[in-house]
N, C-alpha and C positions, 0 to 999 in steps of 0.2 A: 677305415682301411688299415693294413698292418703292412710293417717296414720290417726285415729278416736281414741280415749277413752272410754271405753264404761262401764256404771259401771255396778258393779254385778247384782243389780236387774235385769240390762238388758237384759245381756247375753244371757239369753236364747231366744231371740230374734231370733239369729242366726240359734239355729235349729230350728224356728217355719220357718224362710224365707228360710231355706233350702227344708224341708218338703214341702212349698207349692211351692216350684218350680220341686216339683216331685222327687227330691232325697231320696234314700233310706236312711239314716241319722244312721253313724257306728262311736263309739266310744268305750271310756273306760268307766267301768264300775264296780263295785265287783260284784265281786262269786265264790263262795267254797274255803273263805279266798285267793283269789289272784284279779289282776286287771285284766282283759280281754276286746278283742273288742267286742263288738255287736250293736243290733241295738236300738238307743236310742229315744224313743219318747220324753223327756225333757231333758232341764237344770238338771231335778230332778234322773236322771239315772246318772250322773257323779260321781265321787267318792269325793266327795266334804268330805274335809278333812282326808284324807288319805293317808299315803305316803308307799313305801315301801325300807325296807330292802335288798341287797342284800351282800353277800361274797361267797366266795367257797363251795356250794354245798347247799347255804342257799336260802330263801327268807322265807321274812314274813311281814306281813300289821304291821303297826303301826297308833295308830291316831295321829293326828297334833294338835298342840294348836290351831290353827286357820281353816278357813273351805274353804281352797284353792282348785278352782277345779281340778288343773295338776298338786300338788305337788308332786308326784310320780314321776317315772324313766320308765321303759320297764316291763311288767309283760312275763308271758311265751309262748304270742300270739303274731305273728308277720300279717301285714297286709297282705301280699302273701295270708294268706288262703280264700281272698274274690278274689283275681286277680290270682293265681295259684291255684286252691282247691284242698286238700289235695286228692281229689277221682271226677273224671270228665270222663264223658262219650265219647269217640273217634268217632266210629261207632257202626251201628247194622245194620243188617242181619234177610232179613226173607224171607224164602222160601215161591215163590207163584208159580200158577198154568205158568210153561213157563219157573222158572227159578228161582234166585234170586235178591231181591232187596237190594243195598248198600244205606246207606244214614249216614252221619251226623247229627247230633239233632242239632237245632238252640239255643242255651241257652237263657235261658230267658231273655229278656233286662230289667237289672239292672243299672240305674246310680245313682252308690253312690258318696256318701259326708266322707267322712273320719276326722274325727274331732279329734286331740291331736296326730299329725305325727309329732314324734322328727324329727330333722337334720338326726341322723344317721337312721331312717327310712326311711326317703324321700331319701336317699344317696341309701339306698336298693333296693328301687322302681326303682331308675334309674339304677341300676345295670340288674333288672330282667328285665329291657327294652330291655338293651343291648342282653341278652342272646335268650331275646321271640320274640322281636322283630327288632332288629339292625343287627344281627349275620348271616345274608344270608336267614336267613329262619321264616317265620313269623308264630308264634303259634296262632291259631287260639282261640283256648280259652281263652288264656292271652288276642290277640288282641280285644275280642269283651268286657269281662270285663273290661277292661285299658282305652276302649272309651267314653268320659262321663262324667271321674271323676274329683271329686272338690275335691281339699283336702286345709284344714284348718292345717296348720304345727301348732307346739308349741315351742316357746325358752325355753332352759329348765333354769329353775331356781334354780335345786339344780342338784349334781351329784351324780350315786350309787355308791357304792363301788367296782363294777365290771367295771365302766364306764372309756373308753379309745378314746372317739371319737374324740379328740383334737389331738393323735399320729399319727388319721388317717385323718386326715385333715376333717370329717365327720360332726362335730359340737363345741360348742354345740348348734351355733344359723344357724337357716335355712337359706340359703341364694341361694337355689333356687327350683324349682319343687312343689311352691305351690299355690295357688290359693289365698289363705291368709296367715297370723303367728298373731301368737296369744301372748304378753309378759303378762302374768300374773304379777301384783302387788300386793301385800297380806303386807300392813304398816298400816297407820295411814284410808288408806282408796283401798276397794278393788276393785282394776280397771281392763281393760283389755285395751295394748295397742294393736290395734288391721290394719294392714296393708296389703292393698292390692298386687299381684304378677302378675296379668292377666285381662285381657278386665273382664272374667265370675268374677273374684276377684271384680274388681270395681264394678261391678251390685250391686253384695251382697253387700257389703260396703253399698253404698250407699241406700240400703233400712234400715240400723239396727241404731237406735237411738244414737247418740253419740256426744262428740265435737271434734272439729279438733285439732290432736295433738300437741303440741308446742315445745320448745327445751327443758324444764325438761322434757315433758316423754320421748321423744327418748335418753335423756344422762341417764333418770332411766332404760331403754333398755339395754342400752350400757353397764351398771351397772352389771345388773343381770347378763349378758351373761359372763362378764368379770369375774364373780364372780365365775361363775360356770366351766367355762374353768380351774382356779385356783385352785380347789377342784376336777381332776377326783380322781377316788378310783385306778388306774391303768394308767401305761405307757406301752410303744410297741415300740423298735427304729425300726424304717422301712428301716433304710441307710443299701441299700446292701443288703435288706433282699431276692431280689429274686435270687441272687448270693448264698449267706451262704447258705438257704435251697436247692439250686438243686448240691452245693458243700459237704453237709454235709449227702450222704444217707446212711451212714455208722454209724455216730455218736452214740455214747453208749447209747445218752439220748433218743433215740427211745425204748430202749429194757427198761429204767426204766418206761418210762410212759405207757409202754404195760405192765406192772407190775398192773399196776391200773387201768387200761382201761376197764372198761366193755364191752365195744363195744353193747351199749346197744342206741345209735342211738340219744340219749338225745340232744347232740350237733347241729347235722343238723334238725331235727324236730324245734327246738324252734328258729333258725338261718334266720334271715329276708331272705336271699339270697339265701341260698342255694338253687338248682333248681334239683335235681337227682330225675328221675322218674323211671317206670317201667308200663310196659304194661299186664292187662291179660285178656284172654279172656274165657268167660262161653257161656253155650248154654244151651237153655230148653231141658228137656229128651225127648220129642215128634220130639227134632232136627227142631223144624219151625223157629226158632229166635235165634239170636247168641248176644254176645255185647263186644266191646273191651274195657276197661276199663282203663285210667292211673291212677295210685295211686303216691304219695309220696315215694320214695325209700331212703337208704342211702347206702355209700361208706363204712360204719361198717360192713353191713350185707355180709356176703359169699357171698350170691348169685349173690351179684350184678354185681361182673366181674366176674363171671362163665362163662368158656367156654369150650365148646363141655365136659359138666357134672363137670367140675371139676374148681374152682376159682382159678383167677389169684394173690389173694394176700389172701392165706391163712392163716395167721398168724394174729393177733390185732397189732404188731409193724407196719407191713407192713399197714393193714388198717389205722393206726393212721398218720403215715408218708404222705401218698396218700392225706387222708383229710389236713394238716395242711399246704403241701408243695403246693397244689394246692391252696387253700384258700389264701393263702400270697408269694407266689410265679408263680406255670405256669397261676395263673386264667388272670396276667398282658398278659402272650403272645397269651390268648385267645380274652380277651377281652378290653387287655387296662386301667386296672384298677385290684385295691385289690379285692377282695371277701369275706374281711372284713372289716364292719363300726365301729366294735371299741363299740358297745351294749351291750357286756359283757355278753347277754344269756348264751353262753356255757359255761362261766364260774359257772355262779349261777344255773343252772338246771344240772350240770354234777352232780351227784350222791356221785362222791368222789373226787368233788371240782378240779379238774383238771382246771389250767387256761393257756390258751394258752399263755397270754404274756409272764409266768413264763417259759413255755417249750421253746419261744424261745429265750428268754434273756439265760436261762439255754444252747443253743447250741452253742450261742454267745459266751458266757465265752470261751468255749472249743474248738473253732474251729480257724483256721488262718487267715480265708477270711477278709480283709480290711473291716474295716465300712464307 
């Protein structure tokens, strides 16, 4: 695979050779004072000089002295909602003369480009592989979105204050599942080191203006990443963790964090990975057409282990336990892996700052399980 330099004039290069090879072209972006993904027709859509803020229950834009395109961290959109959408059509149903007809809708074929994929996002991606597509059963909607895509990673070069993806082995520099990465330099001169991961990698590469990298920028690579691993905003011991959590379902610090809990869904909506749905189904009032519907669910809400009328984990302790023990503990004996990258969303969109590393460092302290 081949390493390029490419300077800032240039850059937008990439999305013009994206776009003309038919990709839908999604990145970061500002709006309504946060960074989010959408679809970018320039360089000129990027959040160029802009970083953000995160702590417990905060976030907010700040400008940068300089006019970096990726100086930022994770805003409160996670990619899932192009490859899982948050509301997707299942089937529909419609009465004709004889009978009825079932069918699936073919989703539209979209091959996107996803431009500015941290480590611990791309870590996410492959987590909801595992689940849509690895896991015995293959989701047909994930699988025809998932088909296609190019994704452009980014090493990150600063870390938030909620950021933990170094406890989870997650980041901060990509090292696999992408198409390209991208090390932004913002010094004396602003460059982008930029390196291919895949055959469709090389193409690209090899159409976008640059010089061949040499050993100072890969040791300036080496630099940032190292830098930024050195500066998370949070830790997480992981030794023992899926022991302690399925040992500790008693522990007291369940009932103080249901203390604060709103069960207000914040966590899992903004969470790269997370994957709980729910199905529902309408019908026109003339009864000719029906449609089943999956939406977005979470493990906060009553309903969601409701059974025969009444839920199985009526209480917020019980719901918060369920979420965190699963996320860092049984999601290893489902799928072989954490169910958290270490992102830090849930910490920074919980409403009253609730952070998971502290809940379970906090269980740590108090329980007897070896580390």
């Amino acid at each position: 695979m081949s390493t390029i330099v490419v300077d800032r004039e240039d850059f937008g290069s990439l999305i013009d050779v994206l776009r003309a090879r038919g990709f839908t072209v999604v990145g970061p972006t500002v709006r309504e004072q946060a960074i989010v993904y959408a679809a970018l027709d320039s360089v000129e859509d990027l959040p160029a000089g802009w970083t953000d803020e995160h702590s417990g229950g905060a976030y907010r834009l700040q400008r940068r002295d300089d006019e970096a395109l990726f100086g930022y961290v994770v805003g409160p959109e996670s990619w899932k909602k192009y490859l899982f959408p948050p509301r997707s059509t299942l089937l529909t149903v419609r009465r004709v003369d004889g009978g009825l007809v079932f069918a699936e809708p073919d989703p539209a074929t979209v091959n996107y480009a996803f431009i500015g994929a941290r480590a611990c996002e791309l870590a996410a991606i492959a987590i909801q592989d595992k689940v849509f597509l690895d896991s015995g059963y293959i989701d047909r909607t994930y699988q025809m979105k998932r088909q296609g895509l190019f994704v452009v990673g980014v090493n990150c070069a600063i870390a938030g204050g909620n950021c933990f993806c170094v406890s989870m082995g997650t980041g901060p520099e990509c090292t696999d599942g992408y198409d390209l990465v991208v090390t932004e330099i913002v010094d004396d001169r602003h460059e982008f080191v930029i390196e291919s991961g895949s055959e469709a990698g090389e193409e690209v590469l090899a159409a976008l203006p640059g010089r061949p990298a040499g050993p100072t920028d890969h040791s300036r690579v080496a630099a940032i990443v190292a830098d930024t691993a050195a500066h998370m905003g949070r830790q997480l011991d992981t030794a023992g963790i899926k022991e302690l959590l399925y040992e500790s379902r008693e522990h007291p610090r369940w009932d103080e964090v249901a203390a604060r809990c709103l069960a207000c869904t914040n966590c899992t909506l903004v969470c790269p990975s997370c994957f709980c749905s729910t199905t529902e189904d309408t019908a026109d009032l003339d009864g000719a057409a029906a449609t089943r519907t999956r939406r977005w669910d979470s493990c906060f809400t009553m309903d969601f282990s409701a059974l025969h009328g009444a839920p199985v984990r009526q209480s917020t302790r019980a719901r918060y336990r369920q979420w965190m023990t699963h996320k860092l503990a049984s999601w290893y004996d489902q799928f072989d892996t954490s169910g958290c990258v270490g992102c830090g969303r849930c910490i920074t969109w919980c409403p009253v700052g609730i952070d998971i590393t502290e809940e379970t460092a906090a269980i740590r302290a108090g329980s007897e399980v070896p580390a």
